[in-house]
C-alpha positions in Angstrom: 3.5 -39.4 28.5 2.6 -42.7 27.1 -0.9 -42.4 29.5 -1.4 -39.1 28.7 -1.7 -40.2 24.9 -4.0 -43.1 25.6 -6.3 -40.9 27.9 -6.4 -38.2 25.0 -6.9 -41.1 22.3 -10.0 -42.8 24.9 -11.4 -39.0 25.7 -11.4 -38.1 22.1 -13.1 -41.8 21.3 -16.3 -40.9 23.6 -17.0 -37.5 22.1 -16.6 -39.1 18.6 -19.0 -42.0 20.1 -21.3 -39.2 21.4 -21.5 -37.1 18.3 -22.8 -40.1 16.8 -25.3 -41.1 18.9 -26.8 -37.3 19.3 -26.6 -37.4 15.2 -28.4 -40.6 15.1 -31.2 -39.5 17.8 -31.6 -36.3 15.6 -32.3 -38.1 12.2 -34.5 -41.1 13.5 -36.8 -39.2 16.1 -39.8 -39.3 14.6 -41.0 -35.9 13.1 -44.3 -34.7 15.5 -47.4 -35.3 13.1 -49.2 -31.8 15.4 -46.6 -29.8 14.5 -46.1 -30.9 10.7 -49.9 -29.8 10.4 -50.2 -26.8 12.8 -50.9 -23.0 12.0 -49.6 -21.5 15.0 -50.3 -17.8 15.7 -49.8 -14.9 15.8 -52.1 -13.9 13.2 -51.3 -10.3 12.8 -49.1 -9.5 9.5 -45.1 -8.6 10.3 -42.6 -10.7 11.6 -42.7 -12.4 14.9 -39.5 -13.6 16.9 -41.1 -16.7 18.9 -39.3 -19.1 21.4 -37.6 -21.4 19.1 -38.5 -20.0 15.9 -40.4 -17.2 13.8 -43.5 -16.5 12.4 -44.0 -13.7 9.1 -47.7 -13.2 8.1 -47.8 -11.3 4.7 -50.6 -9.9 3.0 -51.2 -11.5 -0.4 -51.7 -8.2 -2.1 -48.4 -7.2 -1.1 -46.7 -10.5 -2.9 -45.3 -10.4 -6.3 -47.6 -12.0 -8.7 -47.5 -15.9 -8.2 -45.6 -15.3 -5.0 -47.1 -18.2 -2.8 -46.1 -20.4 -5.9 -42.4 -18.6 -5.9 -41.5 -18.9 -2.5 -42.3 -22.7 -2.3 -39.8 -23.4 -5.3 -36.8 -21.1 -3.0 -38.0 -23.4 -0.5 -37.6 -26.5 -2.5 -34.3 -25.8 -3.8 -32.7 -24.9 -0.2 -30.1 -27.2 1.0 -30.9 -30.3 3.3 -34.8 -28.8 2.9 -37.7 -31.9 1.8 -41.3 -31.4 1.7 -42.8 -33.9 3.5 -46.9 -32.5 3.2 -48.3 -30.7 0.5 -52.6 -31.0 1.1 -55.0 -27.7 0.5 -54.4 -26.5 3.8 -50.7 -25.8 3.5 -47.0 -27.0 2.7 -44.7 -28.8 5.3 -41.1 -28.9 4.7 -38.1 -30.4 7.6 -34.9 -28.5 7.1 -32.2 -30.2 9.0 -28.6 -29.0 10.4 -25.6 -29.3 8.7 -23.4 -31.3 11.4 -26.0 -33.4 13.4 -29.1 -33.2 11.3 -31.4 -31.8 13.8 -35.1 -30.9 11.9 -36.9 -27.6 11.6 -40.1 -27.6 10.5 -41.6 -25.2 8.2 -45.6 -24.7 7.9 -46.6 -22.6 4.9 -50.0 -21.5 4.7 -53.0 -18.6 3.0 -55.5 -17.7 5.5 -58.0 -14.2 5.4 -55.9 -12.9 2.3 -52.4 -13.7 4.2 -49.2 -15.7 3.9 -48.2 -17.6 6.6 -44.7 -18.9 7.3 -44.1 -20.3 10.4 -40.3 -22.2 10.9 -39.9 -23.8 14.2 -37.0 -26.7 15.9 -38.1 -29.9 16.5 -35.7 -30.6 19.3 -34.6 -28.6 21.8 -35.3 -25.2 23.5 -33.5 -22.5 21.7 -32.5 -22.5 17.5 -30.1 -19.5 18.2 -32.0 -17.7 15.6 -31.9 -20.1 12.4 -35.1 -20.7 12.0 -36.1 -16.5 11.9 -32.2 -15.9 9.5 -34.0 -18.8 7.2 -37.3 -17.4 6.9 -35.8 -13.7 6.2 -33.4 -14.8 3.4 -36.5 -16.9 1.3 -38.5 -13.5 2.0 -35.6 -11.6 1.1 -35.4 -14.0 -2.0 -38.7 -13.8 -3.1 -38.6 -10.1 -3.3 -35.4 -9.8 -5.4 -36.7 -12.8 -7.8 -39.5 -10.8 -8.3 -38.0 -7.7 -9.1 -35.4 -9.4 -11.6 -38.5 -11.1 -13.4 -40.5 -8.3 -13.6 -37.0 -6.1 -15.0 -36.0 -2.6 -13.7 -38.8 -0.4 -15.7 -41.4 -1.7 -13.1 -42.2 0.2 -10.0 -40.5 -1.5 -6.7 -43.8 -0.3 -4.6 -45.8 -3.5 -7.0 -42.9 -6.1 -5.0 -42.0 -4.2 -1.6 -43.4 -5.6 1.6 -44.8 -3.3 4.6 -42.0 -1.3 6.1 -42.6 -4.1 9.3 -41.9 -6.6 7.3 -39.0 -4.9 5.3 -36.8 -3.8 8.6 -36.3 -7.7 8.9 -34.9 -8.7 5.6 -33.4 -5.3 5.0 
């Protein structure tokens, strides 16, 4: 019994030991300066599922008034989200996990009369679909902000996105 204890007490000590290291590695790898500048496609407006992240091109007219300037102050205020570039040619924020700290980038950009938000991981192969839930609940807050600012007497079809566009943050 006594063994058992100590082998459960050393086990327990390396995956504590482990955690720690992987939580370090996350936090001090050095963020990838191509990435933190990048305007990935696809170009085409809707939302795009990609390998370890999501793209949503939006066409400006379709954004509430002063919706570029909205959506970067939902993105400010998310949890564990810092801008770390803000130049003419778009907004960089690193969103990191809750346990370990692992980064997601965020590349927020206007190009030909669109939006682009592109949220990709930093490490690894697969975010399990964060990076796409993040980018459909700032849309998704962007949309009802505008509609609360803009009160109930206003038509919805002024702050409603394309119906491509809606089926994700429906």
């Amino acid at each position: 019994m006594n063994n058992f204890f100590w082998g459960l007490i050393g086990l327990l000590a390396m995956i504590a030991i482990l955690a720690s290291a992987l939580a370090i590695y996350a936090r001090s790898k050095p963020l990838p300066t191509v990435q933190l500048r990048a305007q990935p496609g696809p170009e085409a407006r809707g939302f795009h599922h990609m390998k370890g992240g999501a793209k949503c091109v939006l066409p400006l007219g379709q954004l509430p008034e002063d919706g570029h300037e909205m959506l970067l102050q939902i993105i400010r205020r998310t949890e564990r989200t810092k801008e770390v570039f803000d130049t003419p040619q778009g907004h960089s924020f690193v969103t990191r996990s809750k346990l370990f700290g692992f980064p997601d980038i965020t590349r927020i950009w206007i190009a030909d009369g669109h939006l682009h938000i592109y949220s990709s991981l930093v490490i690894g192969r697969s975010d399990l679909g964060v990076n796409a839930r993040r980018l459909e609940g700032w849309i998704t807050q962007l949309f009802q902000q505008s509609r609360s600012e803009i009160g109930a007497e206003a038509s919805p079809a002024c702050v409603t996105p394309d119906r491509d566009i809606q089926t994700h943050v429906a």
